[in-house]
C-alpha positions as CSV (number, residue, x, y, z in Angstrom):
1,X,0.0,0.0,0.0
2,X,1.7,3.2,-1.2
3,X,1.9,6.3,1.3
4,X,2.2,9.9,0.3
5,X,3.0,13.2,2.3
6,X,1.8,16.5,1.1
7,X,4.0,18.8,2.7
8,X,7.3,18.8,4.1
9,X,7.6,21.4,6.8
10,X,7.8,20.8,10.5
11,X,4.9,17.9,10.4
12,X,5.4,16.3,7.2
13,X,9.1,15.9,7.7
14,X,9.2,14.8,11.4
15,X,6.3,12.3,10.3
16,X,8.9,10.9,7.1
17,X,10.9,10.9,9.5
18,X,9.0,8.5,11.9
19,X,8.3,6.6,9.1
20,X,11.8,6.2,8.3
21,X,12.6,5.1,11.3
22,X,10.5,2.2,11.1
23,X,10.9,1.3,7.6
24,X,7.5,2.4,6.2
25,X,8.4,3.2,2.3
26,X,6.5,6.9,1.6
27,X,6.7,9.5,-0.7
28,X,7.3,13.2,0.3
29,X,6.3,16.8,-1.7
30,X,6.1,20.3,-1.4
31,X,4.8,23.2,-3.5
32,X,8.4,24.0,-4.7
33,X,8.8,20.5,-6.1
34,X,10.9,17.5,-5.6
35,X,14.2,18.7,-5.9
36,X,14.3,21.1,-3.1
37,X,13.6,18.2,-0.9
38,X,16.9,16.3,-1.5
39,X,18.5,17.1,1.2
40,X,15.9,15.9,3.4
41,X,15.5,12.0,1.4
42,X,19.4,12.4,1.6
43,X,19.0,12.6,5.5
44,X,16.1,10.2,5.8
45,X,17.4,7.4,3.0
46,X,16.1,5.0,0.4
47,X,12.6,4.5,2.1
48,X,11.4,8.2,1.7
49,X,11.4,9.8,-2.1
50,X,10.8,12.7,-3.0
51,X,7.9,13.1,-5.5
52,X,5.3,15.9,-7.1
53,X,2.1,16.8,-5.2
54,X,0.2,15.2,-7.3
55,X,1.7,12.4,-7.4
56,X,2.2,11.8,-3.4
57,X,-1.7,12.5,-3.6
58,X,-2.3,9.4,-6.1
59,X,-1.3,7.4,-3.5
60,X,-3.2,4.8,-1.3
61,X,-3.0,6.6,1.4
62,X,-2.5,10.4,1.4
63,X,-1.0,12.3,4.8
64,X,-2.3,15.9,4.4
65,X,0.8,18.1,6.5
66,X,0.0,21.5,5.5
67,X,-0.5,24.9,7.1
68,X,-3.9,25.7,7.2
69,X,-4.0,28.9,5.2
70,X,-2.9,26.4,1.9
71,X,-5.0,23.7,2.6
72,X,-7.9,24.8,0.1
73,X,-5.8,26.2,-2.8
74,X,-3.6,22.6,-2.6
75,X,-6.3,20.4,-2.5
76,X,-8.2,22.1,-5.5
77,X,-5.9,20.8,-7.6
78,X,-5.8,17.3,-6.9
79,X,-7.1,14.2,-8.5
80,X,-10.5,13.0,-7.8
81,X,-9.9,10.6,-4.6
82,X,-11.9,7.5,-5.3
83,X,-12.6,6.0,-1.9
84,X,-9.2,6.2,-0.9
85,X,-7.8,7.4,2.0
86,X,-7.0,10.7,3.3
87,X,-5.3,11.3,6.9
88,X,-5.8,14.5,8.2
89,X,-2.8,15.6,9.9
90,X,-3.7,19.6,9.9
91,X,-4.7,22.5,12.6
92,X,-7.0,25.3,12.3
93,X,-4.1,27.9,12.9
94,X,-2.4,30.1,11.5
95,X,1.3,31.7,12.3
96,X,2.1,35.1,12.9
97,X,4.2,37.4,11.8
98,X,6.9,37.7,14.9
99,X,6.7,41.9,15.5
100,X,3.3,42.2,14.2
101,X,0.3,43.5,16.5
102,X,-1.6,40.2,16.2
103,X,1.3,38.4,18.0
104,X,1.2,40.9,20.4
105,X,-2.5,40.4,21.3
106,X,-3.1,40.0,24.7
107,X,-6.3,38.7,24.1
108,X,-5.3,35.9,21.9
109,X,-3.8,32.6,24.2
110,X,-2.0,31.4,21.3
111,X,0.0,35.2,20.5
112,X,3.1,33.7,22.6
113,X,3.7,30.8,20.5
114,X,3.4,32.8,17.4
115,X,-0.1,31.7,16.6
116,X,-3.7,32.5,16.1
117,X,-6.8,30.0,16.1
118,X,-8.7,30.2,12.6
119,X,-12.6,31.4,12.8
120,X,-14.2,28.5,11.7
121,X,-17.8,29.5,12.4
122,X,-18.7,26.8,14.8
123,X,-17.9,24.1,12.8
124,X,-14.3,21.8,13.0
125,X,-11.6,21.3,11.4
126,X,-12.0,18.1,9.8
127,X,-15.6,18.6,9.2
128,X,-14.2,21.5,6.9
129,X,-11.2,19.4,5.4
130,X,-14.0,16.1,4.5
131,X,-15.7,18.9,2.1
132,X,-12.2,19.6,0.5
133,X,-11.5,15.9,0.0
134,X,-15.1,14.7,-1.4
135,X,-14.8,10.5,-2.2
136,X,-12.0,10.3,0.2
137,X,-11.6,8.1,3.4
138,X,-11.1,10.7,6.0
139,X,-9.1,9.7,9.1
140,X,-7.7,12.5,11.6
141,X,-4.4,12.0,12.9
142,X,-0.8,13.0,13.4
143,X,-2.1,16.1,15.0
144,X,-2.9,16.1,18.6
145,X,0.9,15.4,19.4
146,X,3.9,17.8,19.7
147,X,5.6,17.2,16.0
148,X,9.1,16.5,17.4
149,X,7.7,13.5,19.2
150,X,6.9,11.8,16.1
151,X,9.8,10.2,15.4
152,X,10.3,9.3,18.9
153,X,7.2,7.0,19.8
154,X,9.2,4.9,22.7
155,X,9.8,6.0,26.2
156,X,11.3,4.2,28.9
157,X,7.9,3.4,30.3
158,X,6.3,2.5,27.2
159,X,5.2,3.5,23.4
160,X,2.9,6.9,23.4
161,X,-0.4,7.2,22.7
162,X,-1.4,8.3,19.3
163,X,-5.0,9.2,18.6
164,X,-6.8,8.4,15.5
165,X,-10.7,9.5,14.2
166,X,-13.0,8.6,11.3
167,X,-16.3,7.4,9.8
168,X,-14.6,4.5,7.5
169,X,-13.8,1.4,9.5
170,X,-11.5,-0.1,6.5
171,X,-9.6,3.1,6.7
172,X,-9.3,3.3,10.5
173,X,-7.5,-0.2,10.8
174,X,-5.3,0.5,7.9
175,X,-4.3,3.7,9.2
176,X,-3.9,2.1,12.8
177,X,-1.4,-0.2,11.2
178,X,0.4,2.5,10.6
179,X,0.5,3.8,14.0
180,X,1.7,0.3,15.4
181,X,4.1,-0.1,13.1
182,X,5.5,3.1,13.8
183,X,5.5,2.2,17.4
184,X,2.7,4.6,19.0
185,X,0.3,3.0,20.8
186,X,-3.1,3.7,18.5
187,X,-6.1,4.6,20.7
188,X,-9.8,5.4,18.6
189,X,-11.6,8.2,19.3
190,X,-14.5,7.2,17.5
191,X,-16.5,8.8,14.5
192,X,-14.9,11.7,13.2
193,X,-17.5,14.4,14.1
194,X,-17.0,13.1,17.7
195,X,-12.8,12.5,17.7
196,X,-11.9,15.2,15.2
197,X,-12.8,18.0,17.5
198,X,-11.0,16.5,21.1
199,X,-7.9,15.7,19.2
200,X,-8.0,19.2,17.2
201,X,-5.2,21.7,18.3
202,X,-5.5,24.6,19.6
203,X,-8.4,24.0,21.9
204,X,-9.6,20.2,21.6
205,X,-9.5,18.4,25.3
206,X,-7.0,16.0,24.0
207,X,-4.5,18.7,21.6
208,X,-1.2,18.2,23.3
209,X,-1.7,15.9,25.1
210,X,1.7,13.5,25.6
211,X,0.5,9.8,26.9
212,X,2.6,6.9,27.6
213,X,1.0,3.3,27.4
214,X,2.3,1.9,30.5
């Protein structure tokens, strides 16, 4: 089953390079194209290529790692998605600009990590990315975690807990596989109108949350 990552900042690289680390083959993109990511394959090795957007979203499995601001304008362009499956590993923020007045917003919570939470008008993030992806298998994952954890799912007490979400229960277990093989411990949140919101960063109950399975 063939894995792409669209998008190779901070999330999509630290989850290549979790699935490095435990041998899962994937294919990585950006919007600048595959040759700006050789360095990174370089670092990560012969399981993790770099490839085009589109073609890391003709995969089986697609890992959506973008900011939020470019979610819609990438995934206008893509292929139609055919039933397959669609992990949603985004946040409804957006970053700052360091000396601006927004990030100096005392009434924003967010300001001092250089953030602010995107108005979605009651609804939730992956409620919003399932319109974006119509025919796909949406899962949410990948998200509630701090990033630079990823690649580092065993602790002396035991593997961390990794939350999953979705409505598809073919797409949940294949997406759980994942998870195990990585060496998280998965735990299911449920439907995704019921996990996608807990797990969701900024303000979900569960966002950040670093669990060990003991």
């Amino acid at each position: 089953m063939s894995i792409g990552i669209i998008g190779a900042g901070v999330l999509g690289s630290n989850i290549a390079r979790a699935f490095a680390r435990a041998k899962i083959p994937a294919m990585i993109s950006n919007g600048r194209g595959p040759e700006s990511l050789a360095e990174l394959v370089g670092e990560l090795g012969p399981g993790i290529r770099a490839a085009t957007t589109q073609d890391a979203a003709k995969a089986d499995i697609v890992v959506l790692a973008v900011r939020w601001a470019d979610l819609k304008k990438i995934l206008g362009g893509m292929p139609a998605w055919n039933g397959r499956i669609v992990v949603d590993g985004t946040n409804p923020v957006e970053w700052l600009e360091p000396n601006s007045a927004e990030a100096k917003d005392p009434a924003n919570p967010l300001a001092v990590f250089g953030l602010k939470a995107v108005d979605l008008g009651g609804r939730y993030s992956s409620g919003v990315v399932r319109d974006l992806v119509p025919g796909a298998r949406l899962v949410k994952a990948f998200n509630h975690l701090n990033v630079k954890l990823l690649p580092e799912p065993p602790t002396s007490a035991g593997p961390r807990v990794l939350f999953y979400s979705g409505d598809d229960a073919d797409a949940k277990a294949a997406v759980r596989q994942i998870i195990e093989k990585m060496g998280f411990f998965p735990i299911d949140l449920g439907p995704l109108d019921i996990g996608g919101p807990l797990a969701s960063s900024p303000f979900g109950a569960l966002a950040g949350m670093t669990l060990v399975k003991s």
